[in-house]
KOLRONU-548574 format. One record per residue (C-alpha): residue number from 1; residue in three letters; x, y, z. Coordinates in nm, 2 decimals, padded with zeros to 4 digits. Example, Ala and Ser with C-alpha at 12.3 -4.5 7.8 and 13.67 -1.06 7.14 Angstrom:
2
{i = 1 aa = ALA east = 01.23 north = -00.45 up = 00.78}
{i = 2 aa = SER east = 01.37 north = -00.11 up = 00.71}
// end
This chain:
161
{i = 1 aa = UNK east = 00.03 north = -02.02 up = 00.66}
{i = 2 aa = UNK east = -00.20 north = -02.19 up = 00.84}
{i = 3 aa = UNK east = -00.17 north = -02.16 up = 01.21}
{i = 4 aa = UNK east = -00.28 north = -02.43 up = 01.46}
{i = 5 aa = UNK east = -00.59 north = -02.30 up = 01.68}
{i = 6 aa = UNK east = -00.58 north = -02.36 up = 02.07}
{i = 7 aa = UNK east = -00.68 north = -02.70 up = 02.13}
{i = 8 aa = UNK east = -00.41 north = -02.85 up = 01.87}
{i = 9 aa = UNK east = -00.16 north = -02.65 up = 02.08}
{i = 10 aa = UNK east = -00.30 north = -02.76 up = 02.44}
{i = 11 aa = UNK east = -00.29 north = -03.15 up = 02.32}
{i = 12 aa = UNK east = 00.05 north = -03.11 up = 02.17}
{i = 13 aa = UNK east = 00.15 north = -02.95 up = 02.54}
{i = 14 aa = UNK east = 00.00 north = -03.26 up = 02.68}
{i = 15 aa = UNK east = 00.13 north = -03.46 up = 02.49}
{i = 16 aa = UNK east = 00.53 north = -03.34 up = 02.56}
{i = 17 aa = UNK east = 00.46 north = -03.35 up = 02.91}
{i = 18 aa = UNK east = 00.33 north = -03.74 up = 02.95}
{i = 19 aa = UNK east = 00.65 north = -03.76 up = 02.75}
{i = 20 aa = UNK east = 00.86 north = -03.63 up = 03.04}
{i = 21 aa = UNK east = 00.97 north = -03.30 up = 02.86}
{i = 22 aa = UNK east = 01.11 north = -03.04 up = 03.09}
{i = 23 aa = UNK east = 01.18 north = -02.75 up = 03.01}
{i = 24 aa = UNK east = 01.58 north = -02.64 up = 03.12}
{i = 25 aa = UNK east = 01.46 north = -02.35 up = 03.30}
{i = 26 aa = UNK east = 01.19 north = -02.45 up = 03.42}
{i = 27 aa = UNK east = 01.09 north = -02.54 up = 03.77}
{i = 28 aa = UNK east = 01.14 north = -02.93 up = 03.74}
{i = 29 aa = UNK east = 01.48 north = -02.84 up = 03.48}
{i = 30 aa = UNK east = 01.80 north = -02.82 up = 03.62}
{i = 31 aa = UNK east = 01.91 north = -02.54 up = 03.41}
{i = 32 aa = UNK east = 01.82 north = -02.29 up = 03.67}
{i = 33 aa = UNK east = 02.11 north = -02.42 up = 03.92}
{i = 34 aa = UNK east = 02.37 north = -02.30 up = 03.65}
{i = 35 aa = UNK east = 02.22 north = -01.96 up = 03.59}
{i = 36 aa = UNK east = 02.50 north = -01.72 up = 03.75}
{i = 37 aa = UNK east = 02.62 north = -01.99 up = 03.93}
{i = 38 aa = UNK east = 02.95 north = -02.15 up = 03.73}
{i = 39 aa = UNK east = 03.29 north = -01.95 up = 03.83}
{i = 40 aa = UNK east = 03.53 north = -01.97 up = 03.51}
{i = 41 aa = UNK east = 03.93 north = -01.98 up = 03.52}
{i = 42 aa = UNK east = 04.08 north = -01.61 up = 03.46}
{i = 43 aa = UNK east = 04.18 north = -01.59 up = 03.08}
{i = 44 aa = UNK east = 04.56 north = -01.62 up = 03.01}
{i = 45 aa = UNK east = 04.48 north = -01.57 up = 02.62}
{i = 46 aa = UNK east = 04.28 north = -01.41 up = 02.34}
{i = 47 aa = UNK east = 04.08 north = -01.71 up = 02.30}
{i = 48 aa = UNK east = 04.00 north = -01.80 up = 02.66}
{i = 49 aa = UNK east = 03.90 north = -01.47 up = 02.70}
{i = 50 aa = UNK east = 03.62 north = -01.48 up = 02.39}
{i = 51 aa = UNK east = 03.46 north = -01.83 up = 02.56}
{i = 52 aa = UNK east = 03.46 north = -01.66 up = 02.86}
{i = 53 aa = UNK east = 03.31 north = -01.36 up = 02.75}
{i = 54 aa = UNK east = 03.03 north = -01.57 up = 02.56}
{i = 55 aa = UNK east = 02.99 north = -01.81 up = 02.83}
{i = 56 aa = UNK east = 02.88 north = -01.58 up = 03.10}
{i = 57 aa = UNK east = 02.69 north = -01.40 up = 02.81}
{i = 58 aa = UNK east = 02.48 north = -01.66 up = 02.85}
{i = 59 aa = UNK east = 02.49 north = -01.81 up = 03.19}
{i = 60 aa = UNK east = 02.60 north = -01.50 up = 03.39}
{i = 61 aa = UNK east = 02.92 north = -01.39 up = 03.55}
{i = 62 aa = UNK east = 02.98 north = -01.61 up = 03.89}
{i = 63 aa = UNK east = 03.17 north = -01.65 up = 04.19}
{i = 64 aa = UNK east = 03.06 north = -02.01 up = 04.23}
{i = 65 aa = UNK east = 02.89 north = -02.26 up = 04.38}
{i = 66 aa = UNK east = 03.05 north = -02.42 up = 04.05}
{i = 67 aa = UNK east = 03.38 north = -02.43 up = 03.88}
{i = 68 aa = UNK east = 03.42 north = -02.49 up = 03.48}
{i = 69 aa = UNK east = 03.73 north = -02.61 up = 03.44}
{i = 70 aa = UNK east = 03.83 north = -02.60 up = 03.06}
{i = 71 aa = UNK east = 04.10 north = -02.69 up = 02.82}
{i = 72 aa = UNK east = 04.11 north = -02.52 up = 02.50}
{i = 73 aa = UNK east = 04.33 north = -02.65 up = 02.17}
{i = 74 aa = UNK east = 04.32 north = -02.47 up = 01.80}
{i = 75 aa = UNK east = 04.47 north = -02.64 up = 01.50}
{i = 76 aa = UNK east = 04.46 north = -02.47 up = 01.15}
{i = 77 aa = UNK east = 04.55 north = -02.64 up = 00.83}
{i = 78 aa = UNK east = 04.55 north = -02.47 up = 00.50}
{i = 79 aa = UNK east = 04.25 north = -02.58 up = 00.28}
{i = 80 aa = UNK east = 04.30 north = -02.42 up = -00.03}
{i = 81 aa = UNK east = 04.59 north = -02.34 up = -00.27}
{i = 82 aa = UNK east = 04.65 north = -02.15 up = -00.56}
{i = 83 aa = UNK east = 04.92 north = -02.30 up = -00.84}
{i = 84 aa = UNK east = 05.22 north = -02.18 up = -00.68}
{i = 85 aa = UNK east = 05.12 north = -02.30 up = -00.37}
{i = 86 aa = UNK east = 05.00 north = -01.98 up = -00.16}
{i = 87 aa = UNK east = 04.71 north = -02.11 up = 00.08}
{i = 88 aa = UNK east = 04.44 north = -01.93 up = 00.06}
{i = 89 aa = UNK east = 04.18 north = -02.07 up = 00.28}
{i = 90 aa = UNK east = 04.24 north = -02.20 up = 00.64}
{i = 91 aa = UNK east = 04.05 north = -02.44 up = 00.89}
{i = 92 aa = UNK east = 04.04 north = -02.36 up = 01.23}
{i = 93 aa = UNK east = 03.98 north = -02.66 up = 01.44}
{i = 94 aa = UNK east = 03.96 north = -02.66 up = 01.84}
{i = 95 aa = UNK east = 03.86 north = -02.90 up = 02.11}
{i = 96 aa = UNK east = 03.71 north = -02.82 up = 02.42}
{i = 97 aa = UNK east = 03.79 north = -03.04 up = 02.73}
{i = 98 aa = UNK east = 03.59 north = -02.94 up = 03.07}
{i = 99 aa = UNK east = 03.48 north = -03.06 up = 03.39}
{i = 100 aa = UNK east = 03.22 north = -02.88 up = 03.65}
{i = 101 aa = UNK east = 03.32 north = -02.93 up = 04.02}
{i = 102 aa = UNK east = 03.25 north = -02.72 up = 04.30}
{i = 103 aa = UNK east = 03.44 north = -02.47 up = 04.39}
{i = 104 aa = UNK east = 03.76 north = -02.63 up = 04.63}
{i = 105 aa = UNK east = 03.66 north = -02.94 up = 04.58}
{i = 106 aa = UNK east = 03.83 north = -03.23 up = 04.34}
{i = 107 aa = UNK east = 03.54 north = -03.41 up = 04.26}
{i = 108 aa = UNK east = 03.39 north = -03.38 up = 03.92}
{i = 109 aa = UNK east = 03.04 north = -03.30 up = 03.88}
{i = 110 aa = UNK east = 03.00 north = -03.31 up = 03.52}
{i = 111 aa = UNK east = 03.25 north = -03.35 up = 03.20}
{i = 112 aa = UNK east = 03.26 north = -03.37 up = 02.87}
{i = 113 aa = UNK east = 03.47 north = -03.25 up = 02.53}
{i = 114 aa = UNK east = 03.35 north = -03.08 up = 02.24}
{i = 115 aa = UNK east = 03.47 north = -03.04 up = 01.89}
{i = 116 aa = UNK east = 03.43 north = -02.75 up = 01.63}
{i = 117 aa = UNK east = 03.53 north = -02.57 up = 01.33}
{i = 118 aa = UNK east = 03.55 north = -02.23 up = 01.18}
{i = 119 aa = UNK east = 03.77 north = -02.07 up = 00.83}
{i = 120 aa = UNK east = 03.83 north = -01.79 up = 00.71}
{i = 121 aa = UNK east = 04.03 north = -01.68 up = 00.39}
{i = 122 aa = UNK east = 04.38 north = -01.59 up = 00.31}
{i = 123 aa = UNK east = 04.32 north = -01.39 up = 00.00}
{i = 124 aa = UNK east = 04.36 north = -01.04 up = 00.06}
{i = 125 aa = UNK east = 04.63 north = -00.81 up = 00.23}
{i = 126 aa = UNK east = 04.81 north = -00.92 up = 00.51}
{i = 127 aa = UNK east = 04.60 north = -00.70 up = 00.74}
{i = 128 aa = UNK east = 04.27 north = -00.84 up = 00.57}
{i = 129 aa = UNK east = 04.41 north = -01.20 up = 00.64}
{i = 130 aa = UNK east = 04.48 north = -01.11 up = 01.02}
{i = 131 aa = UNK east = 04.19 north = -01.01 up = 01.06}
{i = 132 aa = UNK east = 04.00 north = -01.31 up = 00.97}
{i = 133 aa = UNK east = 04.24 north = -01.50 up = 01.12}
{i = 134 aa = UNK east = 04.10 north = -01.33 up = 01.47}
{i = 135 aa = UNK east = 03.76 north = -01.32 up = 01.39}
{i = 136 aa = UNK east = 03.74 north = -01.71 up = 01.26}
{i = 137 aa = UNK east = 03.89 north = -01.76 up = 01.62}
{i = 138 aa = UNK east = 03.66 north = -01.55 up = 01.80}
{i = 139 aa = UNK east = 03.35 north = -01.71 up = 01.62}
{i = 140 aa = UNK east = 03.53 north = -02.09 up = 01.72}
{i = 141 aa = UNK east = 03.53 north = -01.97 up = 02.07}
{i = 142 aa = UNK east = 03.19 north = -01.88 up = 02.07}
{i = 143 aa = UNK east = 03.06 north = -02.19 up = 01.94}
{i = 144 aa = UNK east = 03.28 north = -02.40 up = 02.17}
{i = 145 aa = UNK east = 03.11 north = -02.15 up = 02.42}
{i = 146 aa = UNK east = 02.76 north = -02.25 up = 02.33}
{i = 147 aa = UNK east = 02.85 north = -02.66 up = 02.28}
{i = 148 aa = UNK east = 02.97 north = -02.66 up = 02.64}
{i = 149 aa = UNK east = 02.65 north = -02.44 up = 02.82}
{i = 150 aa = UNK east = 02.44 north = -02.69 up = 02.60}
{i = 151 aa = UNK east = 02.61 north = -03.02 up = 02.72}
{i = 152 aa = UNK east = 02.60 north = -02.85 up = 03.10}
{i = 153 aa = UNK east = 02.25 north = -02.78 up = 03.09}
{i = 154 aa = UNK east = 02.12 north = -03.10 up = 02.93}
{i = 155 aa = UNK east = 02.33 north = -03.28 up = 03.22}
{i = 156 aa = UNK east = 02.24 north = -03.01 up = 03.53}
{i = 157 aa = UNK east = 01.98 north = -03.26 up = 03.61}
{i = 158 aa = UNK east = 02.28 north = -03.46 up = 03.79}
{i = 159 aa = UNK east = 02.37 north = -03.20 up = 04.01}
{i = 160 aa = UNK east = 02.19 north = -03.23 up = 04.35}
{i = 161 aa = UNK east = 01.93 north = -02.94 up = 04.45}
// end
């Protein structure tokens, strides 16, 4: 593998910055504003409580400045079927609605939805098949989790310093 020696990288550096790269965390980014800074609703379920979890994972656990305010919606539909018509694989499909605001205020900051998918299969013992069933969903909040910090941070720029 050949590996490119200082100069090539120092150009290529250059070069991203007349671009007007920045990087999220840095010091022009407006990542930094969300880091442990983005309150979330208590969890009233299983799932809310795996985005939560993941969510300030990654961002941090907060009081405020911010508010998320999310809505969360699963679907599953059988995939797969055998001849006598036992499913045997499912599709997990939520939807992630949010909006950032500050905290006690109505006005929205920031907003967005996001869209995902997970499965899991239906072909072993009941317990086996519960068992998926919860992990499909946790791994479907996680990634909801991840779409929304993503959308937040590439949008944090909006928020005033």
């Amino acid at each position: 593998m050949l590996l490119p020696d200082r100069r090539t990288f120092l150009i290529s550096l250059a070069a991203l910055a007349g671009c007007g790269f920045t990087p999220v965390y840095g010091p022009q980014g407006g990542g930094g504003q969300l880091l442990n800074a983005v309150a979330l609703p208590e969890p009233n379920r299983r799932s809310n409580y795996d985005f939560n979890a993941r969510f300030e994972e990654r961002l941090g656990r907060a009081s405020g400045p911010y508010l998320l305010n999310r809505s969360i919606e699963v679907s599953s539909s059988g995939l797969g079927s055998l001849a006598d018509g036992q499913t045997t694989r499912y599709q997990l499909t939520g939807r992630a609605i949010y909006s950032l605001s500050l905290v006690g205020s109505e006005e929205v900051l920031i907003s967005g939805q996001t869209d995902a998918f997970t499965g899991y299969s239906a072909t072993g013992s009941t317990a086996a098949t519960q068992a998926a069933e919860r992990d499909a969903r946790r791994r479907l909040m996680v990634i909801l989790a991840d779409q929304v910090i993503d959308r937040l941070l590439l949008d944090a720029d909006k928020l005033a310093q």
